[in-house]
Structure formats: structure tokens, C-alpha cells
N, C-alpha and C positions, 0 to 999 in steps of 0.2 A: 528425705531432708538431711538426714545424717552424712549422705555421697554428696551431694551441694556443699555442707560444711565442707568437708576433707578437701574436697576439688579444688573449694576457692582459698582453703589453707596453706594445698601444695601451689597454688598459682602465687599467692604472697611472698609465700620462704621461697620460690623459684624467682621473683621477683626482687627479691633482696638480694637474694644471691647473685643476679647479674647487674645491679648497683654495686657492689663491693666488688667485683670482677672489674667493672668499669672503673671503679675510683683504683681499685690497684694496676690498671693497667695506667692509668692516665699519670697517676704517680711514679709510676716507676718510667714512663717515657719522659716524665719532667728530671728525675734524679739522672737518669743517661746521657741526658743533653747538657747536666752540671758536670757528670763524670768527663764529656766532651770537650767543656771549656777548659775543664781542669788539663787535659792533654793535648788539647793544640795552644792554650799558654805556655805552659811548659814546653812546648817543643819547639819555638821559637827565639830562645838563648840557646839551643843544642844545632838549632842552623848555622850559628853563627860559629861552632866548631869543625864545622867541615873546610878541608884547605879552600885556599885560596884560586881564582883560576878556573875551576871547575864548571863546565857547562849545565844551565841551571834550567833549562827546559829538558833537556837529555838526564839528568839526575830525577827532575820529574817523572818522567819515560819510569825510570829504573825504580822510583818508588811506589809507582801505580801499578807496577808489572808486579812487583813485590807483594804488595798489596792483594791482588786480586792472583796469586798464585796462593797467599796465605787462606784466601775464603775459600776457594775451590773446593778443599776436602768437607767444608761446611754445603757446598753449592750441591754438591755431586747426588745427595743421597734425597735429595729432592725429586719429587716424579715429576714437576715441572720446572726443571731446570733449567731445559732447552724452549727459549721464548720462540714466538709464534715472526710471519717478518714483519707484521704491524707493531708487534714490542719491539723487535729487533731496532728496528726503525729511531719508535720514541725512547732506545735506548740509548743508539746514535745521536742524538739532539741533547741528552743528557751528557752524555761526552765531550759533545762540543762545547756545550756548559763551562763544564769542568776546565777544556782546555782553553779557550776563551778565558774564564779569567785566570788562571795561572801565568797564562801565556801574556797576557798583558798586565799583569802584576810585576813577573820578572822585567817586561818591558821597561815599566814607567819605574823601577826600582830605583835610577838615577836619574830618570828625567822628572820626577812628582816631589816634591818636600814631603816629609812622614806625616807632617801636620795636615796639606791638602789630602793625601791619601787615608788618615784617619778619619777626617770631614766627611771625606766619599761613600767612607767605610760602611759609618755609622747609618746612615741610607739606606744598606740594605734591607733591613727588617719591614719598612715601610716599603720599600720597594716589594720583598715578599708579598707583604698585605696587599698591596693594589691588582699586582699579577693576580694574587689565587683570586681574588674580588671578580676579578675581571674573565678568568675562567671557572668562575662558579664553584671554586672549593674552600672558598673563607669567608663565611658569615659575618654580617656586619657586627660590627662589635667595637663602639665607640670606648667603651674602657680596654680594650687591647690596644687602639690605637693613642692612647693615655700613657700606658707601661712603655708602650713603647719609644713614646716621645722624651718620656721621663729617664729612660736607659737611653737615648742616644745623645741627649746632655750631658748625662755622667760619665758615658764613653769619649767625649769629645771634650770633655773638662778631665781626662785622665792625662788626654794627649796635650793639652794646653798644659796639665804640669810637664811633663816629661821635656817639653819644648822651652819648659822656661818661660811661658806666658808672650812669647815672639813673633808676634800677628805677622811678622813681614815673611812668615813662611806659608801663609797663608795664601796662595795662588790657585788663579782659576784659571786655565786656557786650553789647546787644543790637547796637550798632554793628559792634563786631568782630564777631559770630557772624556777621551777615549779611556781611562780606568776606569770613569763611571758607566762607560760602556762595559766594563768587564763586572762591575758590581751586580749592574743588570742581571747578567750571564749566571753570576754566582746565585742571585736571589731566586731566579729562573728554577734554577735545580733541583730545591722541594714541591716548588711548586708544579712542573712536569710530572713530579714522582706523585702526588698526592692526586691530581689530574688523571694520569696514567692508573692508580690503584683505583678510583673511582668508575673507571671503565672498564674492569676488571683484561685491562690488558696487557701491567705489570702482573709478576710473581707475590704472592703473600708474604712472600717468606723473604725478609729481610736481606738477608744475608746474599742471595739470589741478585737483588734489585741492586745491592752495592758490587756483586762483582760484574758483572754486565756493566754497570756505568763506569767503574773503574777500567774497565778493559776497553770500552769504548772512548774512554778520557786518551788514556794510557798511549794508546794507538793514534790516534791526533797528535799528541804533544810531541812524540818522536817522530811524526814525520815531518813539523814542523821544526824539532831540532834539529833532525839531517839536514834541513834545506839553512837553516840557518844558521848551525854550530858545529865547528870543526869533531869530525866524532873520536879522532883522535885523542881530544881534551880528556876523555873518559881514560886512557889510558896510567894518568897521572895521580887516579885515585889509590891512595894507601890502602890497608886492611881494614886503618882506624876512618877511612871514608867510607869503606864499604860496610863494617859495622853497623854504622851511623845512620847511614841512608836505609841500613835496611830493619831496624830500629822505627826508625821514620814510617817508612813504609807498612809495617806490621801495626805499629799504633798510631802513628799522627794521619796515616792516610786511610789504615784497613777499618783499624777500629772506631778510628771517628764517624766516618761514613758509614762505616753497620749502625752505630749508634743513631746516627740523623734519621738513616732509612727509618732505623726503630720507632723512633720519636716520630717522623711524619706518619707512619703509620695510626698514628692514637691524635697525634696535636695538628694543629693548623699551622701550614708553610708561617703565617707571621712570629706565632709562638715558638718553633722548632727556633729560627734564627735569632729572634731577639736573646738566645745565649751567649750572639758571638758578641752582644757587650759584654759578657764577664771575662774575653779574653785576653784586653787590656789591660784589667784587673788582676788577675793569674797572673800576666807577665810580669806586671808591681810587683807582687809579690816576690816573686822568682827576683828579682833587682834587687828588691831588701836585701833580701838573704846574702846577697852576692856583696852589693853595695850598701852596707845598713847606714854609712853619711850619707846618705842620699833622701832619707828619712828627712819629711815636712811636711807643714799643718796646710801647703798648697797641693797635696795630694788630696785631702781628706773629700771636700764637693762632691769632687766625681767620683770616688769611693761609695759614698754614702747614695747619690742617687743612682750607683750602678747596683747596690747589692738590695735597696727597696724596691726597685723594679723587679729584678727576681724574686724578691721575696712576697711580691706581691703576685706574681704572674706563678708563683707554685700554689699559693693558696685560691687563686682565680680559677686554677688547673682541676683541683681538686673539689672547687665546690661546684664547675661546672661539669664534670662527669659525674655526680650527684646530682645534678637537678636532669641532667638528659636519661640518666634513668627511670627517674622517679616521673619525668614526662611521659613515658613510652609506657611505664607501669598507670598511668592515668588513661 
């Protein structure tokens, strides 16, 4: 009787202890995707310091390359490092991803008003949700798709200030369809990875899964800049561009995408992106600082429904890697 006690004492504190493994991992993939937003807001007024002129799928090229030379010494000491060519594969589609929307991002840069494109923007979270829905990696979950509606309001009432409230930029046509073609692409990306880790035919290891898609991006985007951008343009870059981009490259492109990997690893494709509402947010911020007249009580809305959706979607985070423990302990 006495070994029955012990047995089923060690089976409880074994049981708790992989509830508080789970609630710390689930929290700290939530806090990485905050660290996330917090650096690709911020790296978006540091874009707009690079000259003028400059080939901007070819500087892609050189920030992905960047990027995935920076993971490498991370990648190397991994025993599966080298993917099998059915990963190889759905790492190539990852890539394409990646270059797909950059690549028509830059595109519709002059041809989309910032207003339509932040309209588009906002989508992707819900776009996420419906993909992994639809490939079986996102549980139904009518209060995720709640947060989420609630943060792409307040993402799209950040943009209505910033625009001055000017509905006539507000256009839909063959320009936008094809960026919301690229949202697609963008939304697609966790959700292949979380697809892929479910089949166990990504790598575990984060950092692994980011340089592979990085390098498989990276490789697309430059051969669609040779075909499309004078490569000589590159020649024109200062020190303070090459600095910059490679800045870029080490945190806006390396570390972000370690990070997502990260986060997809614990969160669901919906969850992971509904961060990139806080990146409108960040950028505000970053404007303050820069321009404090700019300061108004027409910011506040989408302020206010951008940081309850996160705050709400961290303690949703947290209580639901608590209750899937405590299911698995039942």
C-alpha cells in the first residue's frame, strides 16, 4: 500500500511539473512574439534611412542572406540539421512564402494607398486561422477568433489615424487583390511550419526551421531581383547602407523569424500572428518619440483595442496551457 502511495505521489509532482513546463513554455512563446512586434515596429522608421534609389528585392536578397549566415553557427551543431528532400521540399514552399509576399509588398508599395494595404494587412490573422483550420493544426476556438477581430479593428483604426481619417484612400482593385494575394503567402508561412512540425518533417529546433526558410526565401527573391532590378543598383550602397541592412538582417529578419518559429512551436498559426497587430502600435510609438505634435486623442481607439486583444490573448495563452495539462493529467 505504502508503494501505491509513493507511485501515485511521484505520478502528481511529475504531473505538475509538466503543467508549469507547459504554462512556461506557452508564456514565454507569448512574451517572444511581444519581443517580435517590439522589432519589426521599430525597424520600420530605420527602413526609411537607407538611400534612396536602392534595389529593394535585391537588398531583400542581402537581408535574408544575412540573416541565415547569422543562424548558421546556431544551425550547425544540430544532428538534424540537414533536412530529409520531403522537408527540403516544404521548406521551398516556405520560401516561396516569404518571397511572394515581400516580393509583392515592394510591388504594390506605389501602386496600394498605405490605408488599402493596412485594410489587407489586418486579415492576416484570420487568414492564419482559416489555413491552419483547414489543415488541421488550429482548434476551433470561437474566442481566439473574438481577439482576433477585436485586434484587427484596432489595427485598422491605427491606420485611420495616421491617415487622417481619409476614406478616399481607401481602394479596392486589381492592385490590392494581388497584395492580398501576398497576405495570403504571409499567413501561409506559420501555418506550413506548424503543418510541417506536426508531421515530424520539420527540424524541432527552431532555429534550424528559420534558416532553411530564410535561405529558401532569400534564393527566390534574388533571382527574381536579377530578372527584375538592375544589379548594379547595389553598387550605390554606402557603409551607412550596408550597416543598416545588415542590422536589418540580423534582427528584423534573423531574430524575428527565430522568434515566430519559436512561438509556432508552442502557439497556433492564429495566435503567433495576431502580434502583427501590435506593429502599428510600436511604429506609433516610435512617431511619438520622433514627432511628439503628432500626439491625439484620434490615436487612442485603436490603441486601446490593440493592447486588450493582447492582453487578453496572453492570459488566454496561459490559462489554456493550464487546462491542456491538467486534461492529459485527467
Amino acid at each position: 500500500m505504502a508503494d501505491m502511495v509513493d507511485r501515485a505521489d511521484m505520478a502528481d509532482r511529475a504531473d505538475r511539473a509538466d503543467r508549469a513546463d507547459r504554462e512556461k513554455s506557452a508564456m514565454q512563446a507569448h512574451l517572444g512574439m511581444l519581443l517580435w512586434a517590439l522589432i519589426v515596429g521599430a525597424s520600420f522608421p530605420a527602413v526609411g534611412l537607407l538611400s534612396d534609389g536602392l534595389p529593394p528585392l535585391l537588398l531583400t536578397a542581402l537581408r535574408f542572406a544575412i540573416a541565415a549566415l547569422a543562424m548558421a553557427p546556431m544551425v550547425r551543431v544540430r544532428e538534424d540539421w540537414r533536412p530529409e528532400l520531403s522537408a527540403l521540399l516544404l521548406y521551398a514552399v516556405m520560401g516561396l512564402c516569404l518571397a511572394g509576399f515581400f516580393g509583392i509588398m515592394f510591388w504594390a508599395a506605389h501602386r496600394v494607398t498605405a490605408l488599402s494595404m493596412s485594410a489587407l494587412f489586418v486579415t492576416m490573422p484570420l487568414i492564419a486561422y482559416g489555413l491552419g483550420r483547414m489543415l488541421g493544426v488550429e482548434p476551433r476556438a470561437g474566442g481566439l477568433l473574438a481577439i482576433l477581430a477585436l485586434g484587427a479593428f484596432g489595427a485598422l483604426a491605427l491606420a485611420m489615424a495616421q491617415t487622417g481619417g481619409d476614406l478616399a484612400q481607401l481602394q479596392f482593385g486589381w492592385n490590392e487583390a494581388l497584395f492580398f494575394v501576398g497576405c495570403i503567402a504571409s499567413a501561409l508561412y506559420p501555418v506550413l511550419s506548424k503543418w510541417g512540425m506536426a508531421r515530424n518533417m520539420l527540424s524541432s529546433d527552431a532555429a534550424a526551421r528559420t534558416f532553411w526558410s530564410l535561405a529558401g526565401g532569400g534564393v527566390l527573391i534574388a533571382a527574381a531581383g536579377l530578372v527584375l532590378e538592375p544589379i548594379d543598383g547595389l553598387m550605390r550602397m554606402q557603409i551607412g547602407d550596408f550597416l543598416l541592412v545588415a542590422y536589418l538582417g540580423v534582427f528584423s529578419s534573423g531574430v524575428t523569424f527565430w522568434l515566430m518559429q519559436r512561438g509556432t512551436g508552442v502557439l497556433t498559426p492564429g495566435a503567433v500572428t495576431a502580434y502583427s497587430y501590435l506593429v502599428p502600435f510600436v511604429s506609433m510609438l516610435v512617431l511619438f518619440v520622433t514627432r511628439p505634435g503628432l500626439i491625439g486623442w484620434h490615436w487612442l481607439p485603436g490603441s486601446v483595442m490593440v493592447i486588450a486583444a493582447i492582453v487578453i490573448l496572453l492570459r488566454r495563452g496561459a490559462g489554456a496551457a493550464g487546462r491542456a495539462a491538467a486534461g492529459q493529467a485527467g
